[in-house]
FINUZA-104043 format. One record per residue: residue number from 1; residue in one letter; x, y, z of N, C-alpha, C in turn. Coordinates in steps of 0.05 Angstrom, whole numbers. Last residue first. Layout:
// FINUZA-104043
NUM,a,X,Y,Z,X,Y,Z,X,Y,Z .
...
This chain:
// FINUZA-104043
308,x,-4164,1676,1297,-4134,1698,1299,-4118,1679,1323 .
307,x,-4202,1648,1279,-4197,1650,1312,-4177,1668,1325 .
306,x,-4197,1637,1232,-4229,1638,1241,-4221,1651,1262 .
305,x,-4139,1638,1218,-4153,1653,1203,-4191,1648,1215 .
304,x,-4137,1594,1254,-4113,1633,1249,-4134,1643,1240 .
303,x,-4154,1551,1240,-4156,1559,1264,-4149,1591,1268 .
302,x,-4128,1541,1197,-4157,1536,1201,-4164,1557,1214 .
301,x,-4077,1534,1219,-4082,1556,1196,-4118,1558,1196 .
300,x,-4081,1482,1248,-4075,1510,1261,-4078,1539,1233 .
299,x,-4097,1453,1207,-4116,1451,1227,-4106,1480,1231 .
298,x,-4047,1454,1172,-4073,1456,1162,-4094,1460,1175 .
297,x,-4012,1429,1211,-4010,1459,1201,-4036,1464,1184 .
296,x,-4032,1380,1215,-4037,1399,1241,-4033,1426,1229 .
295,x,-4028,1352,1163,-4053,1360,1174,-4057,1375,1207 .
294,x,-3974,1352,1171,-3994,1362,1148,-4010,1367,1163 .
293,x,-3980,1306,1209,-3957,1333,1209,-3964,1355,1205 .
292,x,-4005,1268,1190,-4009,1272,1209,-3999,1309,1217 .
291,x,-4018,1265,1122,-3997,1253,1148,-4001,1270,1173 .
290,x,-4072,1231,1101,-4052,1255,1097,-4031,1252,1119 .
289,x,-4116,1212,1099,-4094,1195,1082,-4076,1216,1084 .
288,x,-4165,1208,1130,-4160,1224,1102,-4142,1214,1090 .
287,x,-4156,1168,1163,-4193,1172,1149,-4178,1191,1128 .
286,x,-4111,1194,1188,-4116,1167,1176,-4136,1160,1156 .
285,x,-4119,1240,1207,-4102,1242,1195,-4104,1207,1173 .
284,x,-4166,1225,1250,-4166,1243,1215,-4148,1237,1194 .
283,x,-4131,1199,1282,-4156,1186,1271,-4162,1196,1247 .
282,x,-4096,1247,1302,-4088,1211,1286,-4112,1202,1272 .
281,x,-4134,1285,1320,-4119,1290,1292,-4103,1259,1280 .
280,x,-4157,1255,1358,-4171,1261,1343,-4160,1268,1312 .
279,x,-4108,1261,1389,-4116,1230,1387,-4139,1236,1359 .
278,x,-4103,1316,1408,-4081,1292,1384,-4091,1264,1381 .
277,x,-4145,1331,1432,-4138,1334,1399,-4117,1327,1385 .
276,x,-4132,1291,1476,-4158,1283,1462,-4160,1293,1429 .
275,x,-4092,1302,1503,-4097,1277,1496,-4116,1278,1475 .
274,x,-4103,1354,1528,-4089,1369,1500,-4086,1331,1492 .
273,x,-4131,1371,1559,-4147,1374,1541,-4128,1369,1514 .
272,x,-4093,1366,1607,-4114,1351,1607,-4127,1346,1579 .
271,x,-4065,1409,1606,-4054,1393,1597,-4080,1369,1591 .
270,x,-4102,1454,1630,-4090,1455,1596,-4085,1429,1588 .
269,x,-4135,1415,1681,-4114,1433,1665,-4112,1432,1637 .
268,x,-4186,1422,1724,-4192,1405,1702,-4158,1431,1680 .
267,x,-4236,1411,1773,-4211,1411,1772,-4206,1408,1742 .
266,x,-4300,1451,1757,-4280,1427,1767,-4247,1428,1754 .
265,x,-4355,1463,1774,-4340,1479,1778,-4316,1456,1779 .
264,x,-4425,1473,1741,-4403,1467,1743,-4375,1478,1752 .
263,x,-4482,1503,1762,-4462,1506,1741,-4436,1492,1760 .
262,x,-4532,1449,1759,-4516,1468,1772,-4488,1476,1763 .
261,x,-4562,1430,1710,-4566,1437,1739,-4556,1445,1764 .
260,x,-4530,1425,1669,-4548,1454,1672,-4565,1450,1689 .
259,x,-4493,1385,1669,-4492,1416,1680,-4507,1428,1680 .
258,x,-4509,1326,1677,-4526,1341,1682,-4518,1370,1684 .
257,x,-4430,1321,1684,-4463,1298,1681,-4482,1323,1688 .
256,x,-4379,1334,1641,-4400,1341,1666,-4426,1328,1660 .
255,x,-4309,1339,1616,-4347,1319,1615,-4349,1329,1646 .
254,x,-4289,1405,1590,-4289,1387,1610,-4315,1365,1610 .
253,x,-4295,1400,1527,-4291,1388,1547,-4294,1416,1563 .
252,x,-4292,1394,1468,-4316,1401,1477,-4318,1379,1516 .
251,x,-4241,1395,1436,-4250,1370,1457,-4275,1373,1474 .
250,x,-4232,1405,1364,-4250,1416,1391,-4245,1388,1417 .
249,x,-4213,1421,1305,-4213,1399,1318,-4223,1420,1355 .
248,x,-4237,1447,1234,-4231,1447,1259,-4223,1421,1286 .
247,x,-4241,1443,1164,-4234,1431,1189,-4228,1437,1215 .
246,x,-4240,1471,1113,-4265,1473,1139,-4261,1455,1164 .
245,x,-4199,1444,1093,-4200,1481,1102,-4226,1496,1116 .
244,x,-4221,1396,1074,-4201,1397,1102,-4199,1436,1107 .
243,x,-4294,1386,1072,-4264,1404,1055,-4248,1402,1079 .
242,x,-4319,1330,1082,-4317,1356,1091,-4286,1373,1090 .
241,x,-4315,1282,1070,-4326,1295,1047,-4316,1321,1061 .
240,x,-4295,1253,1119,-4286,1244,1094,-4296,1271,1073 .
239,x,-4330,1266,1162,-4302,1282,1153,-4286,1268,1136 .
238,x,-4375,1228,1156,-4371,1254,1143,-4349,1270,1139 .
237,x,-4349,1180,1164,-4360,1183,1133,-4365,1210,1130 .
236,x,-4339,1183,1223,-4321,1176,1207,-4330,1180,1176 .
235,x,-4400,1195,1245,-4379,1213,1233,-4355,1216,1227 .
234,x,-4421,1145,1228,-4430,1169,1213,-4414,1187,1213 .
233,x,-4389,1114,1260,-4387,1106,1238,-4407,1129,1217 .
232,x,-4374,1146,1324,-4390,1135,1299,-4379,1136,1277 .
231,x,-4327,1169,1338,-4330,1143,1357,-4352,1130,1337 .
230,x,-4322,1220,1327,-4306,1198,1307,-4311,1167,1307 .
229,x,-4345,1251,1357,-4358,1252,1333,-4344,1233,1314 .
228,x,-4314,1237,1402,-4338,1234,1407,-4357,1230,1369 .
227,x,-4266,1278,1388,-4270,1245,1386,-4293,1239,1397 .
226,x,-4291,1322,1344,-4284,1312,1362,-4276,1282,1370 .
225,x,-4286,1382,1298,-4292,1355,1303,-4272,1343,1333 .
224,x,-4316,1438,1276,-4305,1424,1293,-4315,1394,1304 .
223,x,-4332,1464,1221,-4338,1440,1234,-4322,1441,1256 .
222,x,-4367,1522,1180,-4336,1502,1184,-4349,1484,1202 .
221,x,-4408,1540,1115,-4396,1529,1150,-4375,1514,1142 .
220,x,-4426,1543,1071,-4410,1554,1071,-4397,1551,1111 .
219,x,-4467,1519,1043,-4470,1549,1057,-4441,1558,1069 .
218,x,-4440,1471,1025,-4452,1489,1008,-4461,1516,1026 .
217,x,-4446,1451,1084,-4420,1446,1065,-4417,1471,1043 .
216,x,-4502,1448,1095,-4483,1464,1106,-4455,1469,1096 .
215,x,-4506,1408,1046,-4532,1431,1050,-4503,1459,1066 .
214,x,-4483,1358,1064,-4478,1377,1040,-4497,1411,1038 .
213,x,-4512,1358,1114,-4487,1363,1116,-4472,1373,1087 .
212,x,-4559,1337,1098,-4557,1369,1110,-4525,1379,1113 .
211,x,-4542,1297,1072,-4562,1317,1060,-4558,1340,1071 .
210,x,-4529,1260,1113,-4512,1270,1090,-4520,1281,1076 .
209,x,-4556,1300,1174,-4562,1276,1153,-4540,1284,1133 .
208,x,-4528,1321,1233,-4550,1309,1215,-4546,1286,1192 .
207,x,-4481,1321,1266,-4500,1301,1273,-4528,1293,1256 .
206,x,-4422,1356,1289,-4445,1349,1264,-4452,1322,1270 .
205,x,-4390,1380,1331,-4408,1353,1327,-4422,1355,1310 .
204,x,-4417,1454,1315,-4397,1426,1337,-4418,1405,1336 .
203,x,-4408,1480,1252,-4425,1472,1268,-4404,1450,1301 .
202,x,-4396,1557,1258,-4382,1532,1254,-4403,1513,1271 .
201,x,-4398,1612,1210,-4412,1589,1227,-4400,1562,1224 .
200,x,-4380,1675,1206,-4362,1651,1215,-4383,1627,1221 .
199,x,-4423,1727,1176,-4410,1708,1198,-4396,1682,1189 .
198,x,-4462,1743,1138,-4446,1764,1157,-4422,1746,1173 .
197,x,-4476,1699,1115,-4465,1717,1100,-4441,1735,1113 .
196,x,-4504,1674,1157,-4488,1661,1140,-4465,1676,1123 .
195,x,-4547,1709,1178,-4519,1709,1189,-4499,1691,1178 .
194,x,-4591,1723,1154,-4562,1738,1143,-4541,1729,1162 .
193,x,-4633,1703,1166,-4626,1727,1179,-4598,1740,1168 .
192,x,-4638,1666,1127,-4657,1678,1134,-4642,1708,1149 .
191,x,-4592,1632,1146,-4600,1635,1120,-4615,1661,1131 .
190,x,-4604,1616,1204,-4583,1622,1191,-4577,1637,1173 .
189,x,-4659,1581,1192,-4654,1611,1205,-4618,1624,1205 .
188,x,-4650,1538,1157,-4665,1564,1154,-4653,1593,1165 .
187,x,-4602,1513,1196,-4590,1522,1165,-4619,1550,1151 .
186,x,-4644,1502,1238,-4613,1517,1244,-4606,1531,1221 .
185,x,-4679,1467,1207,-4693,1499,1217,-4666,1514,1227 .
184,x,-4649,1429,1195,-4657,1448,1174,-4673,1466,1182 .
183,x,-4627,1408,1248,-4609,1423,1229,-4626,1429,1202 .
182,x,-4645,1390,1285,-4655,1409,1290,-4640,1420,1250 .
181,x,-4618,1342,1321,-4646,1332,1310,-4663,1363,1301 .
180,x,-4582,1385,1347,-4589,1366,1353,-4622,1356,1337 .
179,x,-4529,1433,1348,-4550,1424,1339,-4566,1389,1334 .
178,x,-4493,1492,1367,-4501,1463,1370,-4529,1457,1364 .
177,x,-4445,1526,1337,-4474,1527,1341,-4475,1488,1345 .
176,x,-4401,1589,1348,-4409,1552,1349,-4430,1547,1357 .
175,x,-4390,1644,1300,-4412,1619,1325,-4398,1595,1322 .
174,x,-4362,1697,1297,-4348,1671,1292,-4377,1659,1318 .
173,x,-4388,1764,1266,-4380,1747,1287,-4366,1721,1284 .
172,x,-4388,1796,1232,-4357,1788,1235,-4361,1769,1267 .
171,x,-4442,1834,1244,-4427,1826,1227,-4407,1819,1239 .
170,x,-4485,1861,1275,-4464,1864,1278,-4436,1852,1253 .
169,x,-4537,1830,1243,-4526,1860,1239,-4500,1872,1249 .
168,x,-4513,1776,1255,-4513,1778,1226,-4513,1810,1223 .
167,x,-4522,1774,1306,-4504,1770,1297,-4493,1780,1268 .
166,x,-4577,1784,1313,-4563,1810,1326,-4537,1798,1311 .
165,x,-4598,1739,1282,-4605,1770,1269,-4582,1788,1286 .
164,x,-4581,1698,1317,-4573,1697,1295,-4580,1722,1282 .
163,x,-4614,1703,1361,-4578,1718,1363,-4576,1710,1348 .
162,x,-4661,1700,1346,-4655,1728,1355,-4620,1730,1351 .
161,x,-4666,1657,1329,-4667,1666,1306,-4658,1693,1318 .
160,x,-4658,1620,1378,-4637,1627,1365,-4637,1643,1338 .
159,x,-4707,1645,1415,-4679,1651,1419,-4658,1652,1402 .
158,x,-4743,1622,1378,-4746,1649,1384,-4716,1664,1390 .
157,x,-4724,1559,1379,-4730,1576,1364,-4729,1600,1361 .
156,x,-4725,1555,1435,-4706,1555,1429,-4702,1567,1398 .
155,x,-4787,1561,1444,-4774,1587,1455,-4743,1577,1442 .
154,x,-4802,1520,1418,-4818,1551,1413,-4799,1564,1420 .
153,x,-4779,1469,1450,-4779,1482,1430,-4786,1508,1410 .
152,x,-4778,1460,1506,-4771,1486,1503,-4763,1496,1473 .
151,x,-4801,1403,1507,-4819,1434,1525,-4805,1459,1511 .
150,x,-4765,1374,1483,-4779,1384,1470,-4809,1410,1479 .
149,x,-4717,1354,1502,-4714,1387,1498,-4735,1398,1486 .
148,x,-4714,1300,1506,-4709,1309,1528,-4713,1344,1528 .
147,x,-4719,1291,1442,-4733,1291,1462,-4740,1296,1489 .
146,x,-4685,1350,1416,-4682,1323,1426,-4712,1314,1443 .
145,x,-4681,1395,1385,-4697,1373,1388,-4699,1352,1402 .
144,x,-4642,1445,1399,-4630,1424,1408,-4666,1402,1412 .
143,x,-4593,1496,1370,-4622,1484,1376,-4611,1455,1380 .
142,x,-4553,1556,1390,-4572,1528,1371,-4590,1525,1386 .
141,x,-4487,1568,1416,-4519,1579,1413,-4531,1549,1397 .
140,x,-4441,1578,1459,-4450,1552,1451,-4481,1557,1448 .
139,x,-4430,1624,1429,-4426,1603,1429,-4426,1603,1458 .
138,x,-4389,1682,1389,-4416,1672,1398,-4414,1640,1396 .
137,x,-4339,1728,1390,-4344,1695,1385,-4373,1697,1404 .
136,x,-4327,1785,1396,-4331,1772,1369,-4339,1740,1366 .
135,x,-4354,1820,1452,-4336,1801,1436,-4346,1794,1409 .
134,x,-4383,1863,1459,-4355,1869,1471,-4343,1839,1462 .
133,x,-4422,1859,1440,-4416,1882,1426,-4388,1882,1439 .
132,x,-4458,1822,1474,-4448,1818,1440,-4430,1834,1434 .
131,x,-4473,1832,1511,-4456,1824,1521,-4442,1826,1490 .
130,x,-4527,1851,1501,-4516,1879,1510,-4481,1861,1522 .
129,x,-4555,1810,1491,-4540,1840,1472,-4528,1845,1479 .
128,x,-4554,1775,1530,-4538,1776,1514,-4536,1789,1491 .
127,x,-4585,1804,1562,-4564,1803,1571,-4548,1794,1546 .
126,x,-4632,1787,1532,-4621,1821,1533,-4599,1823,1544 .
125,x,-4638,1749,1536,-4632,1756,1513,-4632,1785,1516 .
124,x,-4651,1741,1585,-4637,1725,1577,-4626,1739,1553 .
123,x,-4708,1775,1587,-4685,1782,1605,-4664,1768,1598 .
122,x,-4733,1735,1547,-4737,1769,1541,-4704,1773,1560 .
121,x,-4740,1698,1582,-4725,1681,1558,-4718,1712,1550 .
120,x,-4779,1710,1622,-4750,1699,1628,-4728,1704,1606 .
119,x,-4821,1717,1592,-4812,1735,1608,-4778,1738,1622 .
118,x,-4836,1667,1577,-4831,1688,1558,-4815,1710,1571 .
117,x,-4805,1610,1601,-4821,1629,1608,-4817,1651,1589 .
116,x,-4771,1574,1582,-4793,1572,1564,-4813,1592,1576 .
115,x,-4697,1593,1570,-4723,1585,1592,-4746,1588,1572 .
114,x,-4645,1557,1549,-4666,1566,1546,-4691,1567,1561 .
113,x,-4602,1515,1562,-4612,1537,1588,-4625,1547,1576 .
112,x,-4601,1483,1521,-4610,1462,1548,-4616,1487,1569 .
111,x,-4575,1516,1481,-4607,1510,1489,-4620,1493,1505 .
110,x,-4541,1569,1500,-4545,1539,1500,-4568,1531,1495 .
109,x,-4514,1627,1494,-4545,1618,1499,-4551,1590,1490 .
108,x,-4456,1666,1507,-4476,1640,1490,-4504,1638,1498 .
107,x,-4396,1699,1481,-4422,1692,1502,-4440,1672,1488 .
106,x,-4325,1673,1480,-4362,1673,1470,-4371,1677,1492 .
105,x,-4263,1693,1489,-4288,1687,1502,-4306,1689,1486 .
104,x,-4210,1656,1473,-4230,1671,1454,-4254,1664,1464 .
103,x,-4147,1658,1502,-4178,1648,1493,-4190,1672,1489 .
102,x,-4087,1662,1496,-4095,1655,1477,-4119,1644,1477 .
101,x,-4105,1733,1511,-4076,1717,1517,-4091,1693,1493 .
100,x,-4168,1742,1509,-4154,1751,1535,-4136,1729,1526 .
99,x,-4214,1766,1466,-4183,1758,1466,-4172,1756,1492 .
98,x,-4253,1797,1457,-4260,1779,1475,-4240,1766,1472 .
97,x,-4247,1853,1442,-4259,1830,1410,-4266,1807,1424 .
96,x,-4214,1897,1452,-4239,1896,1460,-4256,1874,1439 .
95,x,-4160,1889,1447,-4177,1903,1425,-4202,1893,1425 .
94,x,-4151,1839,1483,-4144,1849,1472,-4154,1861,1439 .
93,x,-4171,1838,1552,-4180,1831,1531,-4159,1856,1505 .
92,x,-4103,1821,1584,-4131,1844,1581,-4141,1828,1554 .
91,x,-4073,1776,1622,-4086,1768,1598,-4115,1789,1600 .
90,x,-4051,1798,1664,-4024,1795,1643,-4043,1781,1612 .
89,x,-4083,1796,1708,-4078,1827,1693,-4057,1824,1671 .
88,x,-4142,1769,1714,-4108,1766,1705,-4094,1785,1687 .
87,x,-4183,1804,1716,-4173,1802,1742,-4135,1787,1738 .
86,x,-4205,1780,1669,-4197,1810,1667,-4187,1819,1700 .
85,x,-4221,1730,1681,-4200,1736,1668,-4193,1765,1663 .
84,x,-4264,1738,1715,-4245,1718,1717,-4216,1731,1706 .
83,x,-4303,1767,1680,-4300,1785,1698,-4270,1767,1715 .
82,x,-4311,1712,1639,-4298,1754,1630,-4293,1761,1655 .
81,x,-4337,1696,1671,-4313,1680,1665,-4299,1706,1655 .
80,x,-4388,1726,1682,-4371,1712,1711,-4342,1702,1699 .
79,x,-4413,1730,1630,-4402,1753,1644,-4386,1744,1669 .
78,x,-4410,1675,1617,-4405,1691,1597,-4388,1711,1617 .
77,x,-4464,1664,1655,-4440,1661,1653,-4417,1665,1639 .
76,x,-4498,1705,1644,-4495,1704,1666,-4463,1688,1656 .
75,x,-4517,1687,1583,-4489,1702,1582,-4480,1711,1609 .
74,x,-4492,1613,1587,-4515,1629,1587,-4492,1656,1595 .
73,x,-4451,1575,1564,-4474,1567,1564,-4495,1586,1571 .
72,x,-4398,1595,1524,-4403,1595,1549,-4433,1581,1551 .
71,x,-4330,1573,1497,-4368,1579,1499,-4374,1574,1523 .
70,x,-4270,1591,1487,-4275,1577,1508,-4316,1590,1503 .
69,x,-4228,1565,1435,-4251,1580,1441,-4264,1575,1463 .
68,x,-4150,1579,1449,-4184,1555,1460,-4206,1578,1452 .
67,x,-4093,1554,1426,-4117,1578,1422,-4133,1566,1424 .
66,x,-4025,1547,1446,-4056,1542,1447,-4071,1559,1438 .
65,x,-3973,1555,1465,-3972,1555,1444,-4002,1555,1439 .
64,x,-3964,1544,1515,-3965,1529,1502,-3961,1533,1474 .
63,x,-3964,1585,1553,-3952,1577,1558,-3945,1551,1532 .
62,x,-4024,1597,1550,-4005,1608,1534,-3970,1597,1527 .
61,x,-4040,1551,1579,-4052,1550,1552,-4035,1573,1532 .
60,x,-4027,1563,1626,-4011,1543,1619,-4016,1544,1582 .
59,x,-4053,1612,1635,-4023,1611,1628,-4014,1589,1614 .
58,x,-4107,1591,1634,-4101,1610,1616,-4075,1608,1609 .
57,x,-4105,1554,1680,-4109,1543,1654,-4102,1560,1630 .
56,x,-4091,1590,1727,-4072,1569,1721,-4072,1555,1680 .
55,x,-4141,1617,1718,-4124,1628,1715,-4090,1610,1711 .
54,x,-4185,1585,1734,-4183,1592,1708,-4152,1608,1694 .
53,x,-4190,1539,1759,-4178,1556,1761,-4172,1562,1734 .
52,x,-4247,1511,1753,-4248,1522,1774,-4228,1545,1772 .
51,x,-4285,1510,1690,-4271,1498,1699,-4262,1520,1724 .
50,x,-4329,1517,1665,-4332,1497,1682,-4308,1494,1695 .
49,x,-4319,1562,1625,-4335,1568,1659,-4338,1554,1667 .
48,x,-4288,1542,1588,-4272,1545,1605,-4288,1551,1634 .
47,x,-4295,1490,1543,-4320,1494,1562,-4301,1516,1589 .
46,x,-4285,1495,1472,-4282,1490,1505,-4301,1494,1525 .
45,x,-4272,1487,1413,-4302,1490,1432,-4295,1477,1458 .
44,x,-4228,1491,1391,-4253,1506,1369,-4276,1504,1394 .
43,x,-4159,1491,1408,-4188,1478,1415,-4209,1494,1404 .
42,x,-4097,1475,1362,-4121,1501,1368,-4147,1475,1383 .
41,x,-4046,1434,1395,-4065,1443,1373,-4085,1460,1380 .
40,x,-3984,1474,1413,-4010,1460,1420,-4023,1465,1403 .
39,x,-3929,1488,1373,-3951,1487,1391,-3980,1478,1391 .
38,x,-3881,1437,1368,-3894,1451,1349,-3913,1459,1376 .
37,x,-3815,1440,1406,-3842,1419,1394,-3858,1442,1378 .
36,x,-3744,1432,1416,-3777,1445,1405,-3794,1428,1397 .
35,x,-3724,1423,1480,-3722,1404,1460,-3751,1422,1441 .
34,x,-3693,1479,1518,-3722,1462,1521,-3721,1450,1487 .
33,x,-3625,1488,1528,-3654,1508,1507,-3668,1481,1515 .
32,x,-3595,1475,1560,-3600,1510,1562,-3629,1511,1544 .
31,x,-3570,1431,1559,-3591,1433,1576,-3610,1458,1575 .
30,x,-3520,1427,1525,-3546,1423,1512,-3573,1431,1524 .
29,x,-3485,1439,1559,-3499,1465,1541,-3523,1454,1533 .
28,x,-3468,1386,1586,-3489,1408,1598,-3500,1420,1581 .
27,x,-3483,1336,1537,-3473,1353,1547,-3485,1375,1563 .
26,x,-3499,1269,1560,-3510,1296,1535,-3496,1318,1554 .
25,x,-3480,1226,1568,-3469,1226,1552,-3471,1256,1544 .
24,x,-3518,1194,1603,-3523,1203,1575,-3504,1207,1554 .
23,x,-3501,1184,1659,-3491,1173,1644,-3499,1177,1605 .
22,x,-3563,1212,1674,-3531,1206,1683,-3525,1178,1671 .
21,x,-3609,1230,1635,-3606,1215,1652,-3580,1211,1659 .
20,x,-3640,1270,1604,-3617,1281,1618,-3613,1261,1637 .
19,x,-3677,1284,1572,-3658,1264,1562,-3647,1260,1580 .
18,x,-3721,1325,1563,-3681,1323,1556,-3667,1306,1553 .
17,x,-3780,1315,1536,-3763,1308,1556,-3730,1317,1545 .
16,x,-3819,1368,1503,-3803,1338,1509,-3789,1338,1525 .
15,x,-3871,1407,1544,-3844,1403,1519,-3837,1378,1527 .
14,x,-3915,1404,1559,-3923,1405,1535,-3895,1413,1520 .
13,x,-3922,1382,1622,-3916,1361,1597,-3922,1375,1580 .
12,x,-3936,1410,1664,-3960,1405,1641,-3949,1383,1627 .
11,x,-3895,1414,1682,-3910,1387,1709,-3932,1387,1680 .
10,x,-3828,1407,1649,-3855,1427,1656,-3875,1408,1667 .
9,x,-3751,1407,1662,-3785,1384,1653,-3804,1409,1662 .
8,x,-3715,1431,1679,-3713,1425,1645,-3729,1405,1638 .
7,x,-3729,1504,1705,-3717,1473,1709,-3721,1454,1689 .
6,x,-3777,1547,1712,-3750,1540,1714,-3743,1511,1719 .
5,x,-3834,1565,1705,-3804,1563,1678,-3778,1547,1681 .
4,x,-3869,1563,1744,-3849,1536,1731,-3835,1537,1710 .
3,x,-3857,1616,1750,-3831,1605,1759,-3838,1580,1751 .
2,x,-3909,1639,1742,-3894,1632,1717,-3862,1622,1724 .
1,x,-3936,1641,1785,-3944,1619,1768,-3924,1614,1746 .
């Protein structure tokens, strides 16, 4: 995989071109070093168990310069993408924290896979103890009101106040928590169990009210933002207020219709994901007034210090 080193274009596209058309003018030596670019912006919320080769995506993603949080949606899968990447023997988890090269496996508990059988939901959440203790990122956890989610409200409840207490006694975790028509029982139980204190909480897609969003602002969360979250005129006005040192940027990709009817398996590269957080950092970069440049070293320091 790593022989596309050789030759003075990459098929990802994540260095510039040489130039090197006959008659240029540009001298051979010049050909020797690849034109520098800055590296790829950090992803805060990936989807990597949807995607088929995981191992092409990892390299190219080192290969880049990148750091993906890749969430998982239940910790069954959690454990199939860990067991993926510990088969690429050039990305071990590093210092047993869920590091393999530059992703940062979460286990998770989604709330579109919350089962509403008690019995079910018990076995679910025991898998994801016993998955907690071998990484530091939790995600894709929350709550999710929606009308389409309202059978499994009790139990998404139950679920997320549990991995918010196992989080908060382990301490030093980093969540991405999704939340939907849900965010002052999210910000309760948060609160409540200590995982605010103990932990990293970053919301994906902020979607409540400019009430809850000062609410979360004031507890002390970060954000990852998307172009999906820019496409409204609500969340063009919130990353206006939201401290740029809480800034994250995410492509909460790969798009899949219906996944949690059958787990997803699709074509889908590094390079693919990397249109969407530069399109997302223009749009910011604009809505704030800062230059574009700026604001990626500000993103990737974001990013260091939540995501190493």
């Amino acid at each position: 995989m790593r022989t596309r080193l050789a030759g003075c274009s990459m098929r990802a596209g994540f260095f510039s071109a040489t130039g090197c058309e006959e008659g240029s003018g540009l001298h051979p030596a010049a050909l020797d070093e690849p034109a520098p670019v800055a590296p790829a912006l950090p992803d805060a919320h990936f989807h990597l168990g949807f995607v088929a080769d995981k191992a092409e995506f990892i390299a190219d993603a080192a290969l880049a310069g990148g750091t993906v949080f890749a969430a998982s949606v239940t910790p069954d899968e959690y454990r199939e993408t860990r067991s993926d990447l510990a088969r690429c023997s050039d990305w071990a988890d590093e210092g047993g924290i869920g590091a393999f090269g530059p992703v940062r496996l979460a286990v998770g508990l989604h709330p579109w896979w919350v089962p509403a059988d008690e019995a079910q939901l018990e076995t679910v959440l025991a898998a994801f103890d016993e998955a907690l203790s071998e990484t530091r990122f939790v995600g894709e956890v929350g709550l999710d009101f929606s009308k389409r989610r309202e059978a499994t409200r009790n139990a998404q409840l139950l679920a997320f106040r549990h991995i918010a207490k196992q989080c908060a006694e382990a301490g030093g975790k980093v969540l991405s928590v999704h939340c939907v028509k849900a965010y002052d029982d999210a910000l309760r139980i948060l609160k409540e169990t200590g995982c605010l204190e103990a932990c990293t909480c970053i919301f994906h897609w902020f979607s409540g009210s400019s009430h809850q969003l000062q609410q979360a602002i004031k507890a002390g969360c970060r954000f990852s933002v998307g172009r999906r979250m820019l496409a409204t005129k609500k969340g063009r006005e919130y990353v206006k207020v939201i401290p740029l040192e809480r800034l994250l940027l995410e492509t909460d990709a790969p798009d899949v219709v219906n996944p949690e009817l059958a787990q997803p398996q699709v074509a889908y590269s590094f390079a693919q994901t990397q249109a969407s957080p530069l399109d997302t950092l223009s749009r910011l970069a604009e809505i704030r007034g800062i230059g574009a440049s700026e604001l990626a070293d500000l993103i990737r320091g974001n990013a260091l210090s939540v995501l190493g």
